[in-house]
N, C-alpha and C positions, 0 to 999 in steps of 0.2 A: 564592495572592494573587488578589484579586476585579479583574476590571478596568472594573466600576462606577465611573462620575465620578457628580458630586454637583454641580450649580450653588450659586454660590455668588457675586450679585451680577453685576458684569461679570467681564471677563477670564475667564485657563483654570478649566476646573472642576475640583475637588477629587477626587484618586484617593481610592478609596473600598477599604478592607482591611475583612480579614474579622476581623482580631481588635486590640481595643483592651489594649496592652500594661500589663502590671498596675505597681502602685509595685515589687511585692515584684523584676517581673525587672528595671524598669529600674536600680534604685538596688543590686540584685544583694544581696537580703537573705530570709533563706528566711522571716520573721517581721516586720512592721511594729511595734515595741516602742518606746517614751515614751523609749528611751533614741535607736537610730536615725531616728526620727520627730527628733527636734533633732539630731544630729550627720549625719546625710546626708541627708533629705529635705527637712525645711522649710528656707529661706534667704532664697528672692527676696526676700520680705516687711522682711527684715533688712538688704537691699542699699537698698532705701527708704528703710528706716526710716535708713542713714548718711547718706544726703542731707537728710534731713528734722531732725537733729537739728543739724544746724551752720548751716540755712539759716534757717528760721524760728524753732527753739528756741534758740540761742547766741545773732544778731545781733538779727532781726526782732523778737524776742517780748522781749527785755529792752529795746528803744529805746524799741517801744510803754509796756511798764509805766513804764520810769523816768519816760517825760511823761505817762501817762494812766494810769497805775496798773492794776488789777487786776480792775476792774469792767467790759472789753470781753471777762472768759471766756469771756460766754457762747458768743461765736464760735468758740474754741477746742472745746469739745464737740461744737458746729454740724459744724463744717469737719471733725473726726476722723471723727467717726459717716459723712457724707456720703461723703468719700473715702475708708473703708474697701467702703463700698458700692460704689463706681464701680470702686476698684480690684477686686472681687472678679466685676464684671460684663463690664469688659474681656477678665481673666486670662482667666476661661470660654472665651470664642472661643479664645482662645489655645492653652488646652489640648486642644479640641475638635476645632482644625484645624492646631496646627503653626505657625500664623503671626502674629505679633507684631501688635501693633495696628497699624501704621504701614503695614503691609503691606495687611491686611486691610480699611483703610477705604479705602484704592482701589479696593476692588471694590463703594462704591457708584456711583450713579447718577454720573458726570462720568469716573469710571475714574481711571487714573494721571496722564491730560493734566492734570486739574483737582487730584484731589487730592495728588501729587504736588508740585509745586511748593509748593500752599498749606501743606504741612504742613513741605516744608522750611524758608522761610519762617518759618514757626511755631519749630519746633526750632531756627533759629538764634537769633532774636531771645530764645528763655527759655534756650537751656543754651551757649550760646557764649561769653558774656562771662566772663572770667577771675575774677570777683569774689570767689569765694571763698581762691582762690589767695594774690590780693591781700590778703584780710582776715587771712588766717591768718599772711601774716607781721608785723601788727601785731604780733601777739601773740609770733613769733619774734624780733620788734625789743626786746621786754621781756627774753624769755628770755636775750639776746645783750650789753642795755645797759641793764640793770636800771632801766632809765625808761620810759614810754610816749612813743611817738612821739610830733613833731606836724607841723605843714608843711612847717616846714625840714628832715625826714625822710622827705620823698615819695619821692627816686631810692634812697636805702636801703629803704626799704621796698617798694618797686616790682622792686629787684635781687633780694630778698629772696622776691617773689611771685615772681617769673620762676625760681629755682633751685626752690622746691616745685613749681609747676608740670611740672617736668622732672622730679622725681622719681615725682610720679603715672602719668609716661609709663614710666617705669621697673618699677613693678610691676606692669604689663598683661604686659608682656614675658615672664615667668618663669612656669611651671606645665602642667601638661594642657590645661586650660581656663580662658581668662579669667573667664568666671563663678565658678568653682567657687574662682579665686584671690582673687578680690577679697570671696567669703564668705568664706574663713575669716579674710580679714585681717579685714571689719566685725566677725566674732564676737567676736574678740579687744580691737578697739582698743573698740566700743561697749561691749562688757563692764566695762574699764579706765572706761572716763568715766561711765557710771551707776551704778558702786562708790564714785569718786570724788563725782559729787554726793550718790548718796543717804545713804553712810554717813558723810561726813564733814565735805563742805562744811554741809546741811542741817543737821543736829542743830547746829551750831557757829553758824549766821547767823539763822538762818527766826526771822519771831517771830511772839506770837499774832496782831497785829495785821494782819499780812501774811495770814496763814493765814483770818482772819477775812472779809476782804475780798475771800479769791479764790473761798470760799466764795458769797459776795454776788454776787459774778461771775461763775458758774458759771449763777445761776438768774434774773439780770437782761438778760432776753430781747430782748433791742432797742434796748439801753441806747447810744448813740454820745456820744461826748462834743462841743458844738460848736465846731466852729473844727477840729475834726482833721485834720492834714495828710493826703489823699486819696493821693497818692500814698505814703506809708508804709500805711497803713491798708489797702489794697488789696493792696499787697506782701505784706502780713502773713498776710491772707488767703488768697492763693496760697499760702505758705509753712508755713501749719499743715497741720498732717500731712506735706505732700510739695510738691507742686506744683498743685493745684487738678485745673484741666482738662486739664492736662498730666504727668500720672501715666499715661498709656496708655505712656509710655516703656517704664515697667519692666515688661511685657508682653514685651520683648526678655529678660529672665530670666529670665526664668519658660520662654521659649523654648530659650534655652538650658542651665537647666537637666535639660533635654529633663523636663516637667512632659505627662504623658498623650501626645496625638498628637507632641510636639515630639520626643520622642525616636526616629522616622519617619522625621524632618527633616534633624538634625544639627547641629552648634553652632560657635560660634569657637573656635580651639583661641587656646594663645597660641603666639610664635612661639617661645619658647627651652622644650624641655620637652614644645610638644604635637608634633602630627604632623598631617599633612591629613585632615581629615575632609570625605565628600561631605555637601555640602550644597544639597537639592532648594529649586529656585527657588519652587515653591509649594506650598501646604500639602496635607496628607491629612487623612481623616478614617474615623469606623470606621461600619460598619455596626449596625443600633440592632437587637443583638439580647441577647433576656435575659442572655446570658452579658456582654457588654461593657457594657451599662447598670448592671449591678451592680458592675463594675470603675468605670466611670465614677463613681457614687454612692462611691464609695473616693476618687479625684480628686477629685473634688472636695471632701471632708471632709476630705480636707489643704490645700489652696487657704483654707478657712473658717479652718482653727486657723493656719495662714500668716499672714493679716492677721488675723483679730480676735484672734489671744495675742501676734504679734510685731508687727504695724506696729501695731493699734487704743492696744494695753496701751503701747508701747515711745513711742509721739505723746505721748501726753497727756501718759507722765510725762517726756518730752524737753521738755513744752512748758511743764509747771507748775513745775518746778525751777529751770529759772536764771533766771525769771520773777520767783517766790519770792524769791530768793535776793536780788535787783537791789532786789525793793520793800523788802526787810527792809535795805539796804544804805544807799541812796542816798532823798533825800526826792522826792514826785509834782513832776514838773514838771524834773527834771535834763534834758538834752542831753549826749546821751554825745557824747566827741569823736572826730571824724572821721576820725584817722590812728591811731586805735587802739583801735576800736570792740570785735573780738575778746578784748580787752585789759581792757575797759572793769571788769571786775572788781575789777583786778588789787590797785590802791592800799587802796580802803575793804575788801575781804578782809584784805587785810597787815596793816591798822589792827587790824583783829578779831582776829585770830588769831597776830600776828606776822609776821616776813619768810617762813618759809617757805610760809606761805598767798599769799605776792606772787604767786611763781614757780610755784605747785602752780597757781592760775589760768589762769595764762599759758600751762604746759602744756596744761592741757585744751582752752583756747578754742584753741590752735593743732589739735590735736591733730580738735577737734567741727568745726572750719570745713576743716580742710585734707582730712580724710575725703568733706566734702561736694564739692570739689573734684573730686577723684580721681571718684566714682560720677559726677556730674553732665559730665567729659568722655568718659566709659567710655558712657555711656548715649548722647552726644550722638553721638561716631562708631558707637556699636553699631546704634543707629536710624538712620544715615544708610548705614550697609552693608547691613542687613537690605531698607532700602528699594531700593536701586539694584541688589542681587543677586535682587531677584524683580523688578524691572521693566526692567533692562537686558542685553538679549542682548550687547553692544558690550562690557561692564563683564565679564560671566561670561567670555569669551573671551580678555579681555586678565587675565583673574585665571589660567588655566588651571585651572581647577577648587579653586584654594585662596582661598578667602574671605580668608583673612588677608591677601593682597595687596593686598587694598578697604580692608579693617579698618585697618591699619597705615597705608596711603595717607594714608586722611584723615587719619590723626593726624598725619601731617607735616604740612600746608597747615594743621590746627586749630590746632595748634603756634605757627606762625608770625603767625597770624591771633589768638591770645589775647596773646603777648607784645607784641604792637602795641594791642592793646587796653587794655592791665594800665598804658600810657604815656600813656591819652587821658582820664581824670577819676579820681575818690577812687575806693575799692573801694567803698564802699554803694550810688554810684550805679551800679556795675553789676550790684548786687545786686537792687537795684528795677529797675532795665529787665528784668532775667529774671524777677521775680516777677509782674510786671504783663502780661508776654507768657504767663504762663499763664494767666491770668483769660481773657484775647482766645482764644486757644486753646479755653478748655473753650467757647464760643459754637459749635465746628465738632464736637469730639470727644464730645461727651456724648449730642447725635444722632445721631453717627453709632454712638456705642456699641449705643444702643438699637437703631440697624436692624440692623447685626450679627447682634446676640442674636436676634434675629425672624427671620432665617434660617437659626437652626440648628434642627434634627428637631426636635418638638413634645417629645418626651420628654427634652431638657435644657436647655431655654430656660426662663428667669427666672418666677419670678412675678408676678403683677401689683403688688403693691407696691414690689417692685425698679427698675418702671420710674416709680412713684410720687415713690420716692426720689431718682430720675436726674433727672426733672425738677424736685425742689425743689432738687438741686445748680445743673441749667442755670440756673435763676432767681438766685440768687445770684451766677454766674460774671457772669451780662448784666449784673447792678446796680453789680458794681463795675467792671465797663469801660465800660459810660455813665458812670459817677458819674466816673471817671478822663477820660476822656473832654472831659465838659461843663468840669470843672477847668479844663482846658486853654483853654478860651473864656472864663473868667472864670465861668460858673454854679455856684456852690459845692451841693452837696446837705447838706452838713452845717456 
């Protein structure tokens, strides 16, 4: 082992190995084959893509069409393409050095005193609020009392958000590795709901006219309709594909699905099932010689087919479907209603297809929102342990060497802090205060992604259109947090 460090911004510098470990040892497979390449190695991208399908493709992207229809696509292709790119620009560091983005952008300029704070900050205002929890038991409210909720069904539905919520604290709990549990659950439950929209719901609702118009939407470049409520329209934004600016999260899974240097590192076990694994406070990195640059160039062509076949391919069609579905449903200009948003299918489905189309709705919208739940508070303590177990000596001490004592910590006090939330407004709006705190977010992280990438070895940093790309994401992220912003004063931009 080299005892070469490597700078890397402020703080400790990066131990520096002599050999960059291949996919074939870490994933323990004598052959990289189209069959293990999807059942053991790709994932992270799919642990995204469960957040991203209950957040902006279930709630956000049917509220949009049902009042504005189908002609704001073009956004949608916008926003995929973009944060496919950002998320693939992040991961990079990630896999490079071991260390999850949250970690890694304290070591620009201000350190952990600055960045630190601000991105905690950050992380609580986009992934704290219970909203999904809350949404998905509208649609448990269906399943339970064959009606959709409405106001005089807040404390039911709110009881109802507080028992899911406890159950997604419940499957962290079980397996080897948290990461590794909460793939195979996504594999399976996303699997269930994309078989669901596309072979049965779609062919039975969609019509041309729908299909026609998303077509139109697709290639109507700037098209905003006036009068649009800024605050949805912004959320929405955030919420295609993943979270906008705030996708550096899942950087934490990629971490630990020990992806190139991560596997160096070490990961969260969970507590019932795993066992203590060391886990070094900061990252490694390998030495840039032909043998490990050609492994590298291996890493990273699973990284590519990660997001562009499972998060790029998995977005769009999470985002065009129940989209479709809602215009071919419901006529332009509807207001879904508030205590059963999840749900909102549920009635004009049933009309179409009969009762059992009521309930087959109501399952999946529990089913797309409660998924995003689960990822988005897995993510929200993973990034807050990942952050405080490399920047706090006080935290490593009182852990005795096992992370899960951080890990698990938070989620009590998270716990306690969402079910006190889940009692304080409707679930959408805590849907929008996180989607809109990712817009504010990508203003800090999408700079700081680019510096990052510029201090890793000339031989696997980006190239120049990558950062072309990152600054046509930053520009979008700024427009719609001014434009949210001015709102707020009375200045409408649209």
């Amino acid at each position: 082992m080299s005892k070469e460090k490597m700078e890397f911004g402020v703080g400790p510098p990066l131990e520096v190995v002599d050999k960059l470990p291949t996919p074939e040892e870490v994933f323990n497979v004598p052959k990289i084959t189209r069959g293990n390449l999807v059942t053991k190695i790709m994932g992270p991208a799919l642990l995204a893509l469960g957040g991203a399908i209950g957040s902006g493709e279930w709630l956000m992207g049917p509220t949009v069409t049902a009042g504005y229809g189908l002609l704001l696509f073009w956004l949608v292709l916008t926003g995929c393409l973009l944060q496919t790119v950002f998320n693939i620009s992040f991961a990079r560091v990630t896999l490079a050095t071991g260390e999850p983005a949250i970690l890694y952008y304290t070591r620009a300029k201000g350190g952990s005193r600055l960045w630190g704070p601000v991105l905690s900050i950050m992380l609580i205002l986009h992934a704290a609020w219970p909203g999904w929890a809350a949404t998905s038991a509208t649609a448990l409210f269906v399943l339970m009392f064959s009606r959709l909720a409405g106001a005089a069904d807040a404390g039911t539905v709110r009881l109802l958000g507080v028992l899911l919520f406890l159950v997604c604290i419940l499957v962290t709990l079980f397996g080897h590795k948290v990461e590794r549990t909460l793939e195979l659950f996504f594999w399976v439950s996303t699997a269930f709901q994309l078989v669901v929209l596309i072979l049965i719901m779609a062919p039975l609702v969609v019509t041309t006219e729908a299909l026609a118009e998303l077509g139109r939407g697709f290639v109507n470049f700037g098209y905003v309709p006036a009068g649009i409520d800024i605050f949805l329209l912004a959320g929405w934004w955030a919420y295609i594909g993943y979270a906008s600016g705030h996708n550096y999260d899942i950087s934490a899974f990629y971490r630990d699905k020990e992806y190139g240097m991560s596997h160096e590192v070490g990961y969260i076990p969970a507590l019932i099932g795993g066992k203590m694994v060391p886990v070094s406070a900061h990252g490694k990195t390998f030495k840039t010689t032909p043998e490990n640059i050609a492994t590298w160039r291996k890493w990273f062509k699973i990284l590519v087919y990660d997001q562009w076949f499972i998060f790029f391919i998995g977005a769009m069609i999470g985002m065009i479907l129940p989209s479709l579905l809602i215009r071919s449903l419901l006529p332009v200009g509807t207001k879904l209603p508030t205590w059963a948003i999840a749900a909102a299918m549920c009635e004009s489905f049933g009309k179409k297809v009969g009762p059992w189309g009521f309930y087959l709705v109501a399952l999946v919208g529990m089913l797309l929102v409660w998924d995003t739940q689960l990822q988005a508070m897995d993510k929200l303590v993973r990034n807050f342990t990942s952050l405080s177990w490399g920047v706090s000596d006080t935290l490593r001490r009182w852990a005795k060497g096992d992370i899960r004592r951080i890990y698990y910590g938070f989620f009590f006090f998270y716990a306690l802090f969402a079910i006190w939330a889940m009692y304080q407004t409707q679930p959408m709006v805590l849907i929008l205060l996180g989607a809109n705190a990712a817009n504010i977010t990508g203003i800090f992280t999408v700079p700081l992604t680019m510096w990052a990438n510029k201090q890793l070895p000339k031989e696997i940093r980006p190239k120049t259109w990558e950062y072309i790309v990152l600054v046509i994401f930053w520009i979008f992220n700024i427009f719609f947090a001014v434009a949210l912003g001015l709102a707020q004063i009375g200045i409408k931009i649209f």
